[in-house]
C-alpha positions as CSV (number, residue, x, y, z in Angstrom):
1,X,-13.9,10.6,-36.6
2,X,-13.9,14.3,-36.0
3,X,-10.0,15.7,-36.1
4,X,-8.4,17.6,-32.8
5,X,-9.2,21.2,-33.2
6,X,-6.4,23.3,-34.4
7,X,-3.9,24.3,-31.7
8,X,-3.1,27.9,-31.3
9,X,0.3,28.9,-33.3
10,X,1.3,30.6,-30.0
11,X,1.5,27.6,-27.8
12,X,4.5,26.6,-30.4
13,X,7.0,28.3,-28.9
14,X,10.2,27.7,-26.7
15,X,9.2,29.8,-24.3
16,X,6.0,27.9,-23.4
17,X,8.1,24.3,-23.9
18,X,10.6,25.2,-21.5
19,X,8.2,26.8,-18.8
20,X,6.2,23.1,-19.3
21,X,9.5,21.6,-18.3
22,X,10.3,24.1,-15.5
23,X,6.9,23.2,-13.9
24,X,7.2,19.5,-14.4
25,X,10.7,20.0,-12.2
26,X,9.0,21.8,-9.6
27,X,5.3,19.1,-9.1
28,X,8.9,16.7,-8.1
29,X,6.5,15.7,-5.3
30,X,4.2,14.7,-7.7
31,X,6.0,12.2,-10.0
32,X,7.8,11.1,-7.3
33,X,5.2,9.8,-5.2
34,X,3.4,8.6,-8.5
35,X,6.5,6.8,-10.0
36,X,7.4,5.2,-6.1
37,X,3.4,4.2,-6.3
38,X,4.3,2.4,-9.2
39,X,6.7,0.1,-7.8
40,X,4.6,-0.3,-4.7
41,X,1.4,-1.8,-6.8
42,X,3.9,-3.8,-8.9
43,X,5.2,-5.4,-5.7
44,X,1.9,-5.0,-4.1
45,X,1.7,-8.4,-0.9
46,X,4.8,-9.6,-2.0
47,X,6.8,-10.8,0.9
48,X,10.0,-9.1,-0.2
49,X,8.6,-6.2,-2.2
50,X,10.8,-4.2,-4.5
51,X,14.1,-6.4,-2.6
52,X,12.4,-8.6,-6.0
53,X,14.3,-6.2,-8.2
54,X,17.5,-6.4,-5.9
55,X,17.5,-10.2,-6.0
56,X,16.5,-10.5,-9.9
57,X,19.6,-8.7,-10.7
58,X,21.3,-10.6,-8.8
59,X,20.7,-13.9,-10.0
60,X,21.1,-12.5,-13.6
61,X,24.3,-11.4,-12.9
62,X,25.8,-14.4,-11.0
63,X,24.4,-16.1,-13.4
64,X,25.8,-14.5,-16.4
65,X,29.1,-14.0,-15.0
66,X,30.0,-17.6,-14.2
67,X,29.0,-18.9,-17.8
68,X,30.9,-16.5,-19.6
69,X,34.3,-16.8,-17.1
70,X,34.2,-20.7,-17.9
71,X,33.6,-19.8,-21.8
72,X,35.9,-17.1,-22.4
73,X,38.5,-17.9,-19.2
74,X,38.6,-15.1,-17.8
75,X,38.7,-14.7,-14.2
76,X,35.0,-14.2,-12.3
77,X,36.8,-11.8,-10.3
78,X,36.8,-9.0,-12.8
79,X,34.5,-10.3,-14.9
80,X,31.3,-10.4,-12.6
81,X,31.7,-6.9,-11.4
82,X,31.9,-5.9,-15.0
83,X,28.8,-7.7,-16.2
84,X,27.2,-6.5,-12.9
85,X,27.6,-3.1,-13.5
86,X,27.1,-2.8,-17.0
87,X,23.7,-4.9,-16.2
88,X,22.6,-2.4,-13.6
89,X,23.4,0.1,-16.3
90,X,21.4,-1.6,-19.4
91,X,18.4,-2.0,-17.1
92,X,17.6,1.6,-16.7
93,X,18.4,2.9,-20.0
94,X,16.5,0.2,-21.6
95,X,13.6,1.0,-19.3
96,X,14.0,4.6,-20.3
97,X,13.9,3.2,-24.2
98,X,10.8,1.0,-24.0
99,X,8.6,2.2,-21.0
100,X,9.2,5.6,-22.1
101,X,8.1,5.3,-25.7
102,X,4.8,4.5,-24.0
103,X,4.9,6.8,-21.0
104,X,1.9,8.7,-22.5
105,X,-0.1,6.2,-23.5
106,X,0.2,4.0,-20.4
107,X,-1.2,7.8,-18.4
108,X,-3.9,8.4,-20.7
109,X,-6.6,8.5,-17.9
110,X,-4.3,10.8,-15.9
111,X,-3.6,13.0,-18.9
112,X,-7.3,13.5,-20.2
113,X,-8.4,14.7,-16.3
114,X,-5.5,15.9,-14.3
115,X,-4.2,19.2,-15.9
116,X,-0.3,18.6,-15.3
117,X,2.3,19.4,-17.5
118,X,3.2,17.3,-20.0
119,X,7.1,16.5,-18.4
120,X,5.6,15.3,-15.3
121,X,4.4,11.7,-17.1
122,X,8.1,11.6,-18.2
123,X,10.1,12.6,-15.3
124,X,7.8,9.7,-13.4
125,X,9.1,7.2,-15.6
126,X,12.7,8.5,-15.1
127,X,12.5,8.6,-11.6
128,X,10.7,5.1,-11.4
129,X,13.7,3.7,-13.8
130,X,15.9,5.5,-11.3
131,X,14.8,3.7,-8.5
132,X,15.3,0.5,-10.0
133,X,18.3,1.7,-10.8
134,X,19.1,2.6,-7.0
135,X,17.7,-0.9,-5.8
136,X,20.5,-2.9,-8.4
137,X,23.1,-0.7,-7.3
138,X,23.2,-2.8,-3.9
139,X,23.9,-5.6,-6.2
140,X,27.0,-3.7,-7.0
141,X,27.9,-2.9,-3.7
142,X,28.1,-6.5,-2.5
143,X,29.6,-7.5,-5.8
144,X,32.3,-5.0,-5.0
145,X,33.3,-6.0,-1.1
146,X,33.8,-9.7,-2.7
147,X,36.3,-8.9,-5.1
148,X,37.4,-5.3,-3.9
149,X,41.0,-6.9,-3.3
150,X,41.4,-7.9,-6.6
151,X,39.7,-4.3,-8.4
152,X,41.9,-2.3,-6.2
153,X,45.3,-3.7,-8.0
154,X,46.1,-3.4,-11.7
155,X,44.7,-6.0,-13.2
156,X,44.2,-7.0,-17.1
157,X,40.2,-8.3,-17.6
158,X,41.7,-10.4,-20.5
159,X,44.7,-13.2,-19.4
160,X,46.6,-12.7,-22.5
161,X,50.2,-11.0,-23.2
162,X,49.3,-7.5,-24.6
163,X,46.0,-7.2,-22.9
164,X,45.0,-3.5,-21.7
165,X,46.2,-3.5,-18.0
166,X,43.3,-1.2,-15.9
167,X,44.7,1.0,-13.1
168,X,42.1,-0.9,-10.5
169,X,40.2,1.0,-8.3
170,X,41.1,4.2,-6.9
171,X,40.2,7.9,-6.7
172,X,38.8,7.4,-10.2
173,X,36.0,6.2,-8.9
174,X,34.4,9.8,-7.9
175,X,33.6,10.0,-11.8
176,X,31.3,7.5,-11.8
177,X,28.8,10.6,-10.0
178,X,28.8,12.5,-13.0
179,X,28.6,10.5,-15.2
180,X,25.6,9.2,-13.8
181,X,23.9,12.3,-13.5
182,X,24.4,12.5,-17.1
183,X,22.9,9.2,-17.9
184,X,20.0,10.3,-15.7
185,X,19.9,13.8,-17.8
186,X,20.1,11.6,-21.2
187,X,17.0,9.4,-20.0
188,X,14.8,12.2,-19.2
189,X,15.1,13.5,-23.2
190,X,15.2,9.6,-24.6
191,X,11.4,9.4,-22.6
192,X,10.3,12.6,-24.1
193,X,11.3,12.3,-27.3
194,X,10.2,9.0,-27.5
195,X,7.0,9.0,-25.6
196,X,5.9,11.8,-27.4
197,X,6.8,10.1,-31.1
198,X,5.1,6.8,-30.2
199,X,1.9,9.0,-29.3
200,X,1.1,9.8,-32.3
201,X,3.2,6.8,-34.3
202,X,1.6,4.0,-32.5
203,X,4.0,1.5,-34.8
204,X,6.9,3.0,-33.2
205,X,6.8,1.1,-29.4
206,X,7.0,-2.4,-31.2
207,X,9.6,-1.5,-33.8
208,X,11.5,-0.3,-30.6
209,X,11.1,-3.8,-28.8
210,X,12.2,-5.5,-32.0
211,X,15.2,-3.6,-32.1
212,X,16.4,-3.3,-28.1
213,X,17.3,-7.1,-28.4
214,X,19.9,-6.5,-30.9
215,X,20.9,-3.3,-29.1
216,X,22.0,-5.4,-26.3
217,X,23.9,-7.6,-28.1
218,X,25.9,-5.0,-29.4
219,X,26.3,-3.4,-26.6
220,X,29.3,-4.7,-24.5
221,X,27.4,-6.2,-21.2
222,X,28.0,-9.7,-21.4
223,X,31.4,-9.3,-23.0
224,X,33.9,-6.7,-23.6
225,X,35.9,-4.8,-25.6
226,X,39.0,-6.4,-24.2
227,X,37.8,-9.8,-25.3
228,X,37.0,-8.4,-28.6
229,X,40.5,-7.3,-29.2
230,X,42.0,-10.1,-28.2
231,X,40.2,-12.4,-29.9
232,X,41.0,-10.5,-33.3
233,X,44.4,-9.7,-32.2
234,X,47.1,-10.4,-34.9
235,X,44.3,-10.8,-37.5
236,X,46.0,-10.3,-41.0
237,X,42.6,-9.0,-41.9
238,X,42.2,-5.9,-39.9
239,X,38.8,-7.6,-39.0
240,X,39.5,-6.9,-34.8
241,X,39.9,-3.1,-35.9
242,X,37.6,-3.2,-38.5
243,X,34.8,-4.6,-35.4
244,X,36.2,-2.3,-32.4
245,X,35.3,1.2,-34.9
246,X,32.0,-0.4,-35.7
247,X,31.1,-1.4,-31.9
248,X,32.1,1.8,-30.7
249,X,29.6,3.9,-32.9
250,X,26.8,2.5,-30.7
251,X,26.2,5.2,-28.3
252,X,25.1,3.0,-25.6
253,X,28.1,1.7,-25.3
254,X,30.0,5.2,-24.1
255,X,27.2,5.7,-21.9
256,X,27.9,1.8,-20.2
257,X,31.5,2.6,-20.5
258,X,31.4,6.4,-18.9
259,X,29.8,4.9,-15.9
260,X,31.2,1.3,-15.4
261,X,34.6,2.1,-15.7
262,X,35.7,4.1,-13.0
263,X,33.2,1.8,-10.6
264,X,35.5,-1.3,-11.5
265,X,38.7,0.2,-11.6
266,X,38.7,0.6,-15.8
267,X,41.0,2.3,-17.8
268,X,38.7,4.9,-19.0
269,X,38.9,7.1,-22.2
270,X,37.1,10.8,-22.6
271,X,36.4,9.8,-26.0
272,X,33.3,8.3,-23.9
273,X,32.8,12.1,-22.0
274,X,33.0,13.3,-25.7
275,X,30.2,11.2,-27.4
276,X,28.2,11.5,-24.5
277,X,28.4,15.5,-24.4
278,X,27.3,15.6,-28.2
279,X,24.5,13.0,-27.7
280,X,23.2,14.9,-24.8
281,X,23.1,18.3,-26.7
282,X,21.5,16.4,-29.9
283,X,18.9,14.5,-28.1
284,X,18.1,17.8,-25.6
285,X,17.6,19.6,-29.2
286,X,15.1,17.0,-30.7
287,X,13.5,16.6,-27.6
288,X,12.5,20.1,-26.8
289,X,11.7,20.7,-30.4
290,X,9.4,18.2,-30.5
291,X,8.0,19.4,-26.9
292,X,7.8,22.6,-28.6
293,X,6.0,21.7,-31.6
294,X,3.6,18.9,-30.4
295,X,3.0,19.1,-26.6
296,X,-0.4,20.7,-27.0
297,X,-1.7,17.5,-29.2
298,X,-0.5,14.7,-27.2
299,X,-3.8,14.7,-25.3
300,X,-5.6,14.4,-28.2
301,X,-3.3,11.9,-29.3
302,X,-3.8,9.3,-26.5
């Protein structure tokens, strides 16, 4: 097996890394089309068509919420919008996680003949992830007009003296735009960085599926952080503190939280903007230094 010729020292630089992700942003037409072709053949003579994704999440979330209000009591009026939205949430960045560590590989044919920059194969599978993302939001939307009487008053998620009481909904809710747009921002490096890795680590997409399971788990979804603190309230052990500090060094959970909050009328922290921020500037780094270093070899890679 003959290896990949040598790759010219000058293509490392930042200035060619950043002009390959300047022209993936501008062939937008491009991955667009490609990533809403996507969903089309996956759908491709179904009688509802990509509604499927709509009415998956549904079910999922109805689902979820009414078993975990009758085991935990908590009322499926705050609960289900909750699990909805954090749901909606877990389903694109997990599809940014695991579809994009194989972004490259799954375009191989595309890469070896279309001469595209190598952001376009990621910004496709960000912008499919994000239309997924825009069909579960409808979920949301209906989930909302049930219970909007009951979000739009203080309300405590937990029915126990002491419990954090959430301002319900109000003008808060215009954060959730941001905050979103950064989400969207942090999936585009997570697919690079990732995609690019798992090119040329082909170990790396399974150990990534092994993992994402227990990622959920730990990430509040199906539960809370009220719950948790309640549950280990008055513990003589310091074990509710002890589990709260080790919960919230998962970074997926400020991303959920940064977002879900101000849609269900949450008391939100800006220790969540804060996390967020540095993860954003840390992955941005990796991601374009790996662009930098390794763009040229990912089509010898696949």
């Amino acid at each position: 097996m003959t290896a990949p010729p040598a790759i010219d020292a000058a293509s490392k630089s930042w200035r060619r890394a950043l002009a390959d992700l300047q022209a993936g942003l501008r062939a937008r037409e491009l991955w667009a089309l490609l990533a809403w072709q996507d969903i089309k053949q996956r759908y491709r003579r179904s009688s509802l068509g990509p509604l499927w994704i709509t009415v998956g999440m549904a079910v999922t979330a109805l689902a979820l919420g009414v078993v975990n209000s009758a085991l935990f009591g908590t009322s499926i009026s705050t609960l289900l919008p909750s699990i909805t939205t954090g749901l909606i949430l877990w389903n694109f960045m997990n599809g940014c996680i695991v579809e994009g560590s194989e972004t490259f590989i799954a375009n191989e044919g595309m890469i070896k003949q279309l001469p595209a920059p190598v952001s376009v194969y990621a910004l496709r599978t960000v912008w499919r992830q994000a239309l997924y993302l825009a069909h579960n939001l409808v979920v949301y939307v209906a989930v909302l007009a049930i219970f909007f009487g009951k979000l739009s008053q203080p309300y405590r998620l937990v029915d126990k003296a002491g419990a954090l009481l959430h301002p319900g909904l109000g003008w808060g809710m215009l954060l959730a735009v941001p905050a979103l747009m950064l989400v969207l921002l942090n999936g585009a490096w997570v697919v690079l960085l990732f995609g690019v890795v798992s090119t040329r680590f082909r170990d790396i997409p399974p150990v990534i599926q092994s993992f994402i399971t227990m990622l959920f788990y730990a990430t509040p979804i199906m539960w809370s952080m009220d719950q948790v603190r309640a549950m280990n309230q008055g513990s003589h052990e310091g074990f509710g503190s002890v589990a709260v500090n080790l919960l919230q060094l998962n970074p997926v959970y400020h991303f959920v939280e940064l977002v879900r909050a101000p849609l269900v009328g949450q008391q939100q922290s800006w220790t969540h903007w804060l996390v967020a921020g540095v993860v954003t500037v840390v992955g941005w780094s990796l991601a374009l230094l790996v662009l930098r270093n390794y763009r040229a070899r990912v089509a010898y890679w696949v």
